[in-house]
PyMOL CGO cylinders between C-alpha atoms (Angstrom):
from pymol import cmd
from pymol.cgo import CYLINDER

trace = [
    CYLINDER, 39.83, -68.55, 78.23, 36.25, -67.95, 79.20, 0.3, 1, 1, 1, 1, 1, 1,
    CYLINDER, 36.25, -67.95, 79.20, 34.97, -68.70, 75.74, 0.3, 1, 1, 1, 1, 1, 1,
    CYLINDER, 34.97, -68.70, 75.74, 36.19, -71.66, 75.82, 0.3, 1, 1, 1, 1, 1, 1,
    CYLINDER, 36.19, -71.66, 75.82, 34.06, -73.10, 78.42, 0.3, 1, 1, 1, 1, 1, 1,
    CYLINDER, 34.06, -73.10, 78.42, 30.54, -71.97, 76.31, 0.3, 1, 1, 1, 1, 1, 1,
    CYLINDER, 30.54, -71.97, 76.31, 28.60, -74.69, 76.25, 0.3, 1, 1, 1, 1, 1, 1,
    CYLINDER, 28.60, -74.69, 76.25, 29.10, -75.64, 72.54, 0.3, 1, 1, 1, 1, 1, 1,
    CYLINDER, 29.10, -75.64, 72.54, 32.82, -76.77, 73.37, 0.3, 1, 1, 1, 1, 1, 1,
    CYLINDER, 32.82, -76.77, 73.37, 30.88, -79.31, 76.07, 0.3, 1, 1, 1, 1, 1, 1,
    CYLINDER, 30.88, -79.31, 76.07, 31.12, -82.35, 73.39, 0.3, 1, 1, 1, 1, 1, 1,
    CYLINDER, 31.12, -82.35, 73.39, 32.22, -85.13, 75.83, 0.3, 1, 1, 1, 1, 1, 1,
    CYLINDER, 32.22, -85.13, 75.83, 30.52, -88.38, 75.41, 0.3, 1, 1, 1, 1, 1, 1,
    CYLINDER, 30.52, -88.38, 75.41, 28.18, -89.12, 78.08, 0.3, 1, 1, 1, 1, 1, 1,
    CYLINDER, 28.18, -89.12, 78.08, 26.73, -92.69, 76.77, 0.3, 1, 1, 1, 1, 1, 1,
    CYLINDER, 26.73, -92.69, 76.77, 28.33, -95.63, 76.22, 0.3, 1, 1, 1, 1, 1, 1,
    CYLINDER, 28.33, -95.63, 76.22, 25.96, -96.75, 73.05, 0.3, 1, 1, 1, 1, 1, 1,
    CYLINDER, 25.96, -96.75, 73.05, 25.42, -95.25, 69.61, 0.3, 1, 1, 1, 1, 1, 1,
    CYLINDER, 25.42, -95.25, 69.61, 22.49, -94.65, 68.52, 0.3, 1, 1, 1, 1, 1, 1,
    CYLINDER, 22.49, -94.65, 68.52, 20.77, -95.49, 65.09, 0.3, 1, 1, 1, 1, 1, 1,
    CYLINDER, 20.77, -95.49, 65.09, 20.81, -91.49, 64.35, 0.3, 1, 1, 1, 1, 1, 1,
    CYLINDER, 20.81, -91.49, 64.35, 24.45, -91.16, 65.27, 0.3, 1, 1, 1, 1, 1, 1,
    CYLINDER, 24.45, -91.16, 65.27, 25.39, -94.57, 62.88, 0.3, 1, 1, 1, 1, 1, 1,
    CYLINDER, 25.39, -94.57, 62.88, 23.37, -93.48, 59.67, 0.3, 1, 1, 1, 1, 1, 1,
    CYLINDER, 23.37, -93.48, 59.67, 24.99, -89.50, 60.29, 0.3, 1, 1, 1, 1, 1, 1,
    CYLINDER, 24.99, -89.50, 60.29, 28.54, -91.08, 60.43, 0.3, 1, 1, 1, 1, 1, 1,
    CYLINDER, 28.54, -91.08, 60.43, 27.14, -93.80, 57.26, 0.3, 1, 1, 1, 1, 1, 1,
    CYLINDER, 27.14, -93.80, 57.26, 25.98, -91.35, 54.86, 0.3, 1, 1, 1, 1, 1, 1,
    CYLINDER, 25.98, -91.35, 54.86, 28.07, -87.98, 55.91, 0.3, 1, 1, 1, 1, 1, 1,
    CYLINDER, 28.07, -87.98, 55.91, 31.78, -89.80, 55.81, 0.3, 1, 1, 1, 1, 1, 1,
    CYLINDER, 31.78, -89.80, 55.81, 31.28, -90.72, 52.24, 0.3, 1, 1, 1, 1, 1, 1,
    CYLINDER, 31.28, -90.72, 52.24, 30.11, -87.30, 51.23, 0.3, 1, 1, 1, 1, 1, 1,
    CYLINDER, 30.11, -87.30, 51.23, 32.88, -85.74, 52.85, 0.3, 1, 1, 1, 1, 1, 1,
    CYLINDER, 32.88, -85.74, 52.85, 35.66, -87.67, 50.83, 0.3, 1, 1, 1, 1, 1, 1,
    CYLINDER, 35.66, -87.67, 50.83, 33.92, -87.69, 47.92, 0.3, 1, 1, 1, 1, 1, 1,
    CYLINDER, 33.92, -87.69, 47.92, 33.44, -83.39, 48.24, 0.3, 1, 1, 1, 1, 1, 1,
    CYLINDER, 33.44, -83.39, 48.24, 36.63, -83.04, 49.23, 0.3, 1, 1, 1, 1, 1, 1,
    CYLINDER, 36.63, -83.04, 49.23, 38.08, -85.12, 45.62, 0.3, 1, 1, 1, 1, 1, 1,
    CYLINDER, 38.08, -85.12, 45.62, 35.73, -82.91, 43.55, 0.3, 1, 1, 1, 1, 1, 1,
    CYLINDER, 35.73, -82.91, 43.55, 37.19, -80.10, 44.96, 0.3, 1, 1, 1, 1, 1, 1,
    CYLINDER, 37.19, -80.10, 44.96, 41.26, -81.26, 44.51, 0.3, 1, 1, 1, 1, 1, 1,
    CYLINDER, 41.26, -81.26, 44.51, 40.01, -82.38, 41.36, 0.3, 1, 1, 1, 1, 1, 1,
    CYLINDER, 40.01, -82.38, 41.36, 38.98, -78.86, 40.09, 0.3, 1, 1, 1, 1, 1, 1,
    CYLINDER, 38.98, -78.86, 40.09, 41.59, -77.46, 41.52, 0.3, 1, 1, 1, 1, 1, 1,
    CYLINDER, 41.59, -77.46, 41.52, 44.71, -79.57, 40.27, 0.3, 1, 1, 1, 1, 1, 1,
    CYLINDER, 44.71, -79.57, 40.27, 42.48, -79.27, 36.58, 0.3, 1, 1, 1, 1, 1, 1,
    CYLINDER, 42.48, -79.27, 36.58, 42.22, -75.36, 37.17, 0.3, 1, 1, 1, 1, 1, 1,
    CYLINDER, 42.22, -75.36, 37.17, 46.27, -74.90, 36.49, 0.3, 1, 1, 1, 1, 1, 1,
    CYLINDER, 46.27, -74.90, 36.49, 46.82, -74.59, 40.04, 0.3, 1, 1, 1, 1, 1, 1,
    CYLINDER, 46.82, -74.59, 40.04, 48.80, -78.00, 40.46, 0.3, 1, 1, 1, 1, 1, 1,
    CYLINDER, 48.80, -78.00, 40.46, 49.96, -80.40, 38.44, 0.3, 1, 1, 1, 1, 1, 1,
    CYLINDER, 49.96, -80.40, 38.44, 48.53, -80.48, 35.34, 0.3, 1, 1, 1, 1, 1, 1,
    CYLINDER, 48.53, -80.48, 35.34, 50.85, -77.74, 34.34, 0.3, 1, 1, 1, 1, 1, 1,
    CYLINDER, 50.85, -77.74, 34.34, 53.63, -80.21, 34.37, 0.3, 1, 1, 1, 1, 1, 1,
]
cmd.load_cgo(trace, "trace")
């Protein structure tokens, strides 16, 4: 259990307000993440792996 208190796991929120780093991260980076994560069901369903073989 004492790896779990390192320092990296200390992610609480300490401020009330977002800043304009934190809303452009969350702007551009969700987007990318769901559109990564189709190409990569994509390829696999389209790979033989899914349900293209039905």
């Amino acid at each position: 259990m004492e790896k779990l208190s390192a320092p990296i796991f200390n992610s609480r929120v300490k401020s009330g307000t977002v800043t304009k780093a934190e809303k452009w991260l969350g702007y551009l980076l969700g987007p990318a993440g769901v559109l990564l994560l189709n190409a990569v069901l994509a390829t696999y369903l389209n790979e033989g792996h899914g349900l293209s073989e039905l």
